[in-house]
C-alpha positions in Angstrom: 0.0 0.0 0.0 2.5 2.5 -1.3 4.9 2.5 2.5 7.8 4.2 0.5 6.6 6.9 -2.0 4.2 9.9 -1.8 0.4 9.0 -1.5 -1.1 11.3 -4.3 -4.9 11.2 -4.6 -6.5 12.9 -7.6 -10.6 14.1 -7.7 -11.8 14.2 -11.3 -14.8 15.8 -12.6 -15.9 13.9 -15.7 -17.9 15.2 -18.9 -15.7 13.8 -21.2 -14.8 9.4 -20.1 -12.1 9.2 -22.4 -9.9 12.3 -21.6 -11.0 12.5 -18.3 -9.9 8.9 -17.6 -6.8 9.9 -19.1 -6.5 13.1 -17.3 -7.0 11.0 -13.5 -4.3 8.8 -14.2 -1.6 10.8 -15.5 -2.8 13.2 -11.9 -1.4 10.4 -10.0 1.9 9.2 -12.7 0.6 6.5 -13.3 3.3 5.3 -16.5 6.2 5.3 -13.4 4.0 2.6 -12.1 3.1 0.6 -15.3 6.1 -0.3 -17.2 5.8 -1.0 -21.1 4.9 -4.5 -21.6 3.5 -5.2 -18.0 0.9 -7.7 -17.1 -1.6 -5.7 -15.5 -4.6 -7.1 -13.3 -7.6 -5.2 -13.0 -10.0 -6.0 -10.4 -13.5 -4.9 -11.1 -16.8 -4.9 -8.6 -19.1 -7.7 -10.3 -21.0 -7.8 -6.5 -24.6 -8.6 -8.9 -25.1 -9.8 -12.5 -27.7 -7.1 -13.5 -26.1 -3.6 -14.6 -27.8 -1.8 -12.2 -25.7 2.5 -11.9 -23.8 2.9 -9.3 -23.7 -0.9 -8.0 -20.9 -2.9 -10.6 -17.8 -0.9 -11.9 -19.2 0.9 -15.5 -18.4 -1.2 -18.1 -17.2 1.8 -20.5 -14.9 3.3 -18.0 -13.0 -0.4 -17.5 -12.9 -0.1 -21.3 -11.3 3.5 -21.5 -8.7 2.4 -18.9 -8.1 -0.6 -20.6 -7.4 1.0 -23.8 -4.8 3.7 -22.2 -2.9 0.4 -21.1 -2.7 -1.2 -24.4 -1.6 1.3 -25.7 1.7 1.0 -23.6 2.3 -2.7 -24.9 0.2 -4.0 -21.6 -1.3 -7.5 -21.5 -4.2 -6.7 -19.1 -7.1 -9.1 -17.5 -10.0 -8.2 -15.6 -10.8 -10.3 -12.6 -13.5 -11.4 -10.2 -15.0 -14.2 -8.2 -18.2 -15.9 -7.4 -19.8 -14.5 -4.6 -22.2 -16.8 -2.7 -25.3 -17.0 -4.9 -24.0 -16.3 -9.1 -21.4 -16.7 -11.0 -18.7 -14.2 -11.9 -18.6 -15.6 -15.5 -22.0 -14.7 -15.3 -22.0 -11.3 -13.9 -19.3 -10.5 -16.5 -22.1 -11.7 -19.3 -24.7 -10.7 -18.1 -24.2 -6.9 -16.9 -22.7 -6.4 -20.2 -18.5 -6.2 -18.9 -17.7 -8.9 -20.9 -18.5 -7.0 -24.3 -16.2 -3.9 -23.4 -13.6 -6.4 -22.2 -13.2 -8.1 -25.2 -13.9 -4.7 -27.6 -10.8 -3.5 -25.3 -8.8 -6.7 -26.6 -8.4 -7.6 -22.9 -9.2 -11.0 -21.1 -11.3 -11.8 -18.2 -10.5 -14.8 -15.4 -12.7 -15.7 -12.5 -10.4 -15.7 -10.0 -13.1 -18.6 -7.9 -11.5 -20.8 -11.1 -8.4 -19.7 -11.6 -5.4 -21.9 -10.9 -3.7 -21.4 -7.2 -0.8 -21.5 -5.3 -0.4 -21.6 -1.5 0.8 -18.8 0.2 1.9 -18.3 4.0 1.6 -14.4 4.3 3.6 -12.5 7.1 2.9 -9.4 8.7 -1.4 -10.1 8.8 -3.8 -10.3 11.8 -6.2 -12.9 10.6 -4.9 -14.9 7.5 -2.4 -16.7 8.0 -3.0 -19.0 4.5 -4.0 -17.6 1.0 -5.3 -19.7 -1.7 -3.3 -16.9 -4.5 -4.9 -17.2 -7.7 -2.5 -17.6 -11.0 -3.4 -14.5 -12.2 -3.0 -12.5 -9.2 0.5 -14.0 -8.9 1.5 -13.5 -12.3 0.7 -9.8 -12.5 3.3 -7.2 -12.5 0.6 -4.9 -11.4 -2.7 -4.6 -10.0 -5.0 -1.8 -10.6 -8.6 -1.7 -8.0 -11.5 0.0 -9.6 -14.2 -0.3 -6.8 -17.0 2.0 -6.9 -17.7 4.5 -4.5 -21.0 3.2 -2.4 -22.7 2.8 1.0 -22.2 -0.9 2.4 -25.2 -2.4 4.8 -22.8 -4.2 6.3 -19.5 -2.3 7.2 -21.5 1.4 6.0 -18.8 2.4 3.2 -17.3 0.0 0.7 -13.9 1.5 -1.7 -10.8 0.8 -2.6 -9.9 -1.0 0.5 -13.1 -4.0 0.2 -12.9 -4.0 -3.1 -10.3 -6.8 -2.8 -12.0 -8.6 -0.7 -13.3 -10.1 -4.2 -9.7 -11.3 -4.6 -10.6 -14.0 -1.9 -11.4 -17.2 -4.5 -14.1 -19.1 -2.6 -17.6 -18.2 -3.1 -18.6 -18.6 0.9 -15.7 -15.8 1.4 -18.7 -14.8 3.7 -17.1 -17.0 6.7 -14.5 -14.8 6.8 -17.0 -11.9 7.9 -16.2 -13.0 11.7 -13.5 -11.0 11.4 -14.3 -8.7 8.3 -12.3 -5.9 9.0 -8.8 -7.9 9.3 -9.5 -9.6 6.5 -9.7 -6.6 4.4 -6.5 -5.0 5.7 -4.7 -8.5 5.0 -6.2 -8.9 1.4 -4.8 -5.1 0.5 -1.1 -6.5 2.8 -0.7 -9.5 0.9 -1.3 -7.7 -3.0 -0.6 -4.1 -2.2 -2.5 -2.9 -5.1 -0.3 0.0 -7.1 -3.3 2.0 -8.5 -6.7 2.7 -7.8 -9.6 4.4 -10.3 -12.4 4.6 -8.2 -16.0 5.1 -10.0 -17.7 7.7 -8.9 -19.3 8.5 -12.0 -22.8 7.1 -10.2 -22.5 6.3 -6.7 -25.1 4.7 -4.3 -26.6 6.1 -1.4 -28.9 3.9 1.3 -28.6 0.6 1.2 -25.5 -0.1 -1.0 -23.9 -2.3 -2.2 -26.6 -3.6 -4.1 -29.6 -1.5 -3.4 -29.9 2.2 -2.3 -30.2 4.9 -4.4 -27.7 6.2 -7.6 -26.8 9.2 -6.9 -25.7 11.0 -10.2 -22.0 12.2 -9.2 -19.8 12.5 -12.2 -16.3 11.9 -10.9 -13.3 10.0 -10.7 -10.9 9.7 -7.9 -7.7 8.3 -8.5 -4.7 7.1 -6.2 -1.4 5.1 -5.5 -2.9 4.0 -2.2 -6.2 2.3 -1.6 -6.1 3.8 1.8 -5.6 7.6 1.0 -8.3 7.2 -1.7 -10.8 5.8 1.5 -9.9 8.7 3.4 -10.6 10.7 0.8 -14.1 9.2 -0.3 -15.2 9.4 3.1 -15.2 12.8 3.5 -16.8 13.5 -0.1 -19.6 11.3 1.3 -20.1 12.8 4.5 -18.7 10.3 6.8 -16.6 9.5 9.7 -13.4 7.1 9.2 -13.7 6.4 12.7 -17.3 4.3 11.3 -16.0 2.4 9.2 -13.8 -0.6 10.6 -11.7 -2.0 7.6 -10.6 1.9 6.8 -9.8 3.0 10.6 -7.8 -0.3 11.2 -5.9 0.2 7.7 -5.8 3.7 8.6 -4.5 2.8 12.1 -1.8 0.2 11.1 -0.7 2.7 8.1 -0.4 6.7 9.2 1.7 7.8 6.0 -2.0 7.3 4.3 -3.1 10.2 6.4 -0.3 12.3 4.4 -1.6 12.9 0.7 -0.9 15.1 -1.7 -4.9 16.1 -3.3 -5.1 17.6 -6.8 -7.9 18.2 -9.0 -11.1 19.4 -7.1 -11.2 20.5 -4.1 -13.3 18.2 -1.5 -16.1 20.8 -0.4 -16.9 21.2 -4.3 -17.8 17.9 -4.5 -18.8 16.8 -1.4 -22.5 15.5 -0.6 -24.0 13.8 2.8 -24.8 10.4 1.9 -28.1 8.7 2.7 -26.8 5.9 5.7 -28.0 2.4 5.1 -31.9 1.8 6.8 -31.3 -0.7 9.2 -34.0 -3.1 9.1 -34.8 -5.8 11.0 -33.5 -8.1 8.6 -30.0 -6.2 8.1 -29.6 -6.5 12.1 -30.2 -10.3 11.9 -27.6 -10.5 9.2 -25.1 -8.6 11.2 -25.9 -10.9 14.3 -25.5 -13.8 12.5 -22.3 -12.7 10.1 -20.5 -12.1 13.4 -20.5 -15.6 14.6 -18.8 -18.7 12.6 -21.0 -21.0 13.8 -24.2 -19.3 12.5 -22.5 -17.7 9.5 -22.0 -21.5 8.7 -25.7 -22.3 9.1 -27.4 -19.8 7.3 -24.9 -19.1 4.7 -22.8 -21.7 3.6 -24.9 -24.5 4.4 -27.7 -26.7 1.9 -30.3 -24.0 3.4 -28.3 -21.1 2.6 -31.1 -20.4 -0.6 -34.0 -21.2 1.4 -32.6 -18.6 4.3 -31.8 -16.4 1.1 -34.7 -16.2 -0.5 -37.1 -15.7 2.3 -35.2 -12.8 3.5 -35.0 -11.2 0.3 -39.2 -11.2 0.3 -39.1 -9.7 4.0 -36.7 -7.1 3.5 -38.4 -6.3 -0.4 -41.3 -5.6 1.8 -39.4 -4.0 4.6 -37.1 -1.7 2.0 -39.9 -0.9 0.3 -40.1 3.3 -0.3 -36.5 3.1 1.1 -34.4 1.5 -1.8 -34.4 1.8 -6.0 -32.9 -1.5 -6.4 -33.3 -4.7 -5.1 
């Protein structure tokens, strides 16, 4: 997470995708990070297979940054992995990423698929074994494009969570027991080198999947996942102290705190986001994902859709006039 060199973060407004894409890299220098030729992962947000705004990473702006790496000679692939009910193969098809992916001339590998090898990470608080997929491994460099959003879970998901996805298995839900340093080792073990956070629609409410979009029109880009948090927190009107993942990176990582901004300035872009409505069905999940034992029962177990499916019917009902999506 950039422990040597100066933590830039860049806030771009965008009217024009293609030179404002290239505009919010070169902000943070982003060629003395990508050599010619380099293989270059890119980890999206697939988190639902229906292109809903503001919920997966826009399918256009992963083609824009794409193209800027070709053009340097890069061999890039866009990653993902199943998450507990669909397929990343087909998220990838059916939100339409797959399309810009391959119009790009890039390749896309579910990490949940992808070959592994073993790894015994030092220096983390929870993991102390990572299944590393191929890919991951292989990759000179990995670039994060999360999108900025309200979480039901942990209130704010970025830069940081978006590598949670980098965890292969589709019940990477067990490791919610201890969410927060699983984040911080998932960002320890791949320290990924640039973020492009899409900001272009963000979600209010109950994010990740639900909420509101809320029509924002920026980029924010960074050479620290942690700096760009920091920063996102305070365009959405919240507290880093709230959010666990950040405060512990945060906490474990001070130099994040010293960034150099450019572009806009914070208060011209900052708006107070709607908090997540905390149902009586969100509480029970947050009871239960707390506990292995009980995370085990009702998520990862043969009556995980059963357990699924009911609760999405109660909280459809309970949500209603308080979410877009569901």
């Amino acid at each position: 997470m950039n422990p040597n060199n100066e933590n830039k973060v860049h806030i771009q407004k965008c009217s024009d995708l293609s030179y404002d894409v290239k505009s919010a890299m070169e902000a943070i220098d982003w060629k003395n990070i990508v050599h010619n030729g380099a293989k270059v992962a890119i980890k999206v947000n697939l988190c639902d297979s229906i292109p809903k705004r503001g919920v997966i990473t826009t399918p256009e702006l992963v083609y824009e940054v794409i193209k800027i790496l070709k053009d340097k000679g890069c061999e890039v692939t866009v990653v993902e992995s199943d998450g507990l009910l669909y397929s990343a193969d087909a998220a990838c098809r059916e939100t339409g990423m797959q399309k810009w992916i391959k119009k790009a001339g890039a390749n896309f590998v579910n990490l949940t698929n992808d070959g592994k090898i073993l790894v015994n990470p030092k220096n983390t608080l929870f993991v102390r074994e990572y299944a590393m997929p191929k890919t991951l491994k292989e990759a000179d460099v990995l670039i994060t494009m999360p999108v900025l959003k309200t979480h039901e879970i942990t209130l704010y998901t970025g830069a940081l969570k978006n590598q949670f996805g980098c965890y292969p298995q589709h019940n990477k839900v067990m490791l919610h027991s201890h969410l927060d340093e699983a984040i911080v080792d998932i960002n320890t073990i791949l320290n990924p080198d640039i973020v492009i956070m899409d900001a272009l629609t963000a979600i209010e409410g109950n994010g990740p999947t639900r909420g509101y979009p809320v029509k924002m029109d920026l980029l924010i880009t960074s050479n620290n996942p942690i700096s760009c948090d920091l920063v996102a927190l305070k365009i959405m009107g919240f507290d880093v102290e709230e959010v666990g993942h950040v405060k512990l990176a945060r906490d474990l990582n001070r130099n994040a705190e010293n960034y150099i901004l450019t572009g806009e300035p914070i208060e011209s872009v900052k708006r107070e986001f709607k908090r997540p409505y905390d149902d009586l069905g969100n509480k029970a999940q947050k009871l239960i994902l707390k506990h292995k034992i009980l995370t085990k029962i009702f998520f990862d177990s043969p009556i995980n859709r059963t357990v699924v499916r009911v609760g999405r019917i109660y909280r459809k009902w309970a949500l209603k006039g308080k979410t877009e999506y569901f």
